[in-house]
C-alpha positions as CSV (number, residue, x, y, z in Angstrom):
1,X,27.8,19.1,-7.1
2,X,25.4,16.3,-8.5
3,X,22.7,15.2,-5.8
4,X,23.3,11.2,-5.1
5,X,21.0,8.9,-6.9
6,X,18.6,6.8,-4.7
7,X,17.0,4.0,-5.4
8,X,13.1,3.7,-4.3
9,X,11.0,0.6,-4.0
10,X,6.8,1.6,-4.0
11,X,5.0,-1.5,-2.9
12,X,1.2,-0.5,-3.7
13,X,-1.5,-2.8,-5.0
14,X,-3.2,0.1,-6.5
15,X,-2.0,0.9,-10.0
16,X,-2.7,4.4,-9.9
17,X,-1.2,4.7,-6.7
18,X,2.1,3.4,-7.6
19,X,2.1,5.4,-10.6
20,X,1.2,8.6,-8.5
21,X,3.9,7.8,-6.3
22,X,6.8,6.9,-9.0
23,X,5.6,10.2,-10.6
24,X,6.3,12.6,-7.8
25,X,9.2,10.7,-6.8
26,X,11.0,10.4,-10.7
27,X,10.0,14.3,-10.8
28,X,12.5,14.6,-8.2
29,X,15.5,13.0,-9.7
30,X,14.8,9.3,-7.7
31,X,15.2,6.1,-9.6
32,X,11.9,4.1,-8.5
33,X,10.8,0.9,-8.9
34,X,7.2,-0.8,-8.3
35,X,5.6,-4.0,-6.8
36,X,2.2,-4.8,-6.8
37,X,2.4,-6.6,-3.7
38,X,5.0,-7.7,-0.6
39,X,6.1,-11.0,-2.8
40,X,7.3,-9.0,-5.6
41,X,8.8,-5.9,-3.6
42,X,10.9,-8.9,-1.7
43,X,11.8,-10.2,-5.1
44,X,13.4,-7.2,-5.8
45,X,15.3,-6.4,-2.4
46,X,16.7,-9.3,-3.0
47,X,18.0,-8.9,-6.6
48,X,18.8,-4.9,-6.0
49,X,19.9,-2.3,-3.2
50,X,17.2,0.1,-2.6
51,X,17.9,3.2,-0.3
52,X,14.2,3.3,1.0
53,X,11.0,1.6,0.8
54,X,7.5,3.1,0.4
55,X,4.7,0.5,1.4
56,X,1.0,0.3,1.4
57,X,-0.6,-1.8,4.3
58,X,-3.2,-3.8,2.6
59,X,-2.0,-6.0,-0.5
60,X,-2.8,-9.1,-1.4
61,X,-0.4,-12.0,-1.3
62,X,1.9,-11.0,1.3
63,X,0.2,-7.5,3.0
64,X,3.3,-4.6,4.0
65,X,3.1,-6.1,7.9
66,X,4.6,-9.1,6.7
67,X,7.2,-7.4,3.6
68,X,8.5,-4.9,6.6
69,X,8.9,-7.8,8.8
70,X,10.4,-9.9,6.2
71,X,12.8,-6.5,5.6
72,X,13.8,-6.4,9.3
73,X,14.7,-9.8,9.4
74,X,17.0,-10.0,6.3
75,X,20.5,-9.2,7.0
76,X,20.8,-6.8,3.5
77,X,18.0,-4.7,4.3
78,X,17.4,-4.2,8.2
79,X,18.1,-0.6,8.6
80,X,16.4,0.1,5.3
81,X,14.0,3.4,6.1
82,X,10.6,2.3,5.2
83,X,7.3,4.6,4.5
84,X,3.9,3.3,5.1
85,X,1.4,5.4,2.6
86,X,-2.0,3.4,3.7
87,X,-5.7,4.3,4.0
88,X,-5.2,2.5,7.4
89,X,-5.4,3.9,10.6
90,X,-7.3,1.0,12.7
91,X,-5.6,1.4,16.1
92,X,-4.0,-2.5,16.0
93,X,-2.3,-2.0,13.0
94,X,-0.9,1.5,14.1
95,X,0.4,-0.5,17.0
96,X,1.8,-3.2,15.0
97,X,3.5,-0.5,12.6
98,X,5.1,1.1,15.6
99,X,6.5,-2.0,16.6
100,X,8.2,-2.1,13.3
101,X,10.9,0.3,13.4
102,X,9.0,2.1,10.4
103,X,10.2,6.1,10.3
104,X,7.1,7.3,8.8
105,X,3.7,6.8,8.3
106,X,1.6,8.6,5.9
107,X,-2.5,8.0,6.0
108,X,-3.4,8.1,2.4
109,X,-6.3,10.7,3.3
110,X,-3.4,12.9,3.9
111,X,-1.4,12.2,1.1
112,X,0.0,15.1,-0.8
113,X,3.2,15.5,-2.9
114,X,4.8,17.8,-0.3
115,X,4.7,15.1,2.2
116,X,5.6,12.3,0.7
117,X,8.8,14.3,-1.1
118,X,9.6,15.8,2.1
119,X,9.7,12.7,4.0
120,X,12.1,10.7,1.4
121,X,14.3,14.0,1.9
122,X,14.4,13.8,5.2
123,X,15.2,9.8,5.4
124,X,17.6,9.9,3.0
125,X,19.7,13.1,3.3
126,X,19.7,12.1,6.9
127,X,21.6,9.0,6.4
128,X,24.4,11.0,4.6
């Protein structure tokens, strides 16, 4: 009765951040990988299947507007679930996120373990 193994990308510009986030996330049996930024984290979608996608807002580079747009419109990894964590909550970009098919958005004021593990769960034992 072994739990499936999912594959996690965290796209964070923050160091700590992404290692908070692979942290909790290894803790509870996920295989994670990180990007430092929306070119990288494509990078990677396109070399390997990820089950979800955890994205900051503001990176430089290529910012998570443009990665999750860039996700949508890529054949491989349109229906991937992605999770904005972001210290953004400036109206226009909420709007913009909501036109983005994203299934959760998590302000990084609010960011605990809890939520972050419970929404994973949820997104991925949903699919199932």
């Amino acid at each position: 009765n072994k739990t499936p193994e999912y594959y996690v990308l965290v796209a964070d510009d923050s160091h700590t951040t992404r290692q908070i986030e692979k942290m909790i996330l290894e803790t509870e049996g996920y295989k994670v990988s990180v990007a430092c930024d929306g070119i990288d984290a494509l990078e990677m979608l396109k070399k390997q299947k990820f089950d979800i996608v955890i994205s900051d807002i503001k990176m430089p580079r290529m910012d998570g507007l443009v990665l999750i747009d860039n996700i949508r419109r890529m054949e491989l990894t349109k229906n991937l679930p992605v999770i904005v964590i972001s210290s953004v909550f400036e109206q226009d970009i909420l709007d913009k996120v909501e036109d983005m098919d994203i299934q959760k958005y998590i302000v990084k004021s609010d960011f605990e373990r809890g939520n972050l593990v419970t929404a994973v769960k949820e997104l991925l034992d949903g699919r199932n």
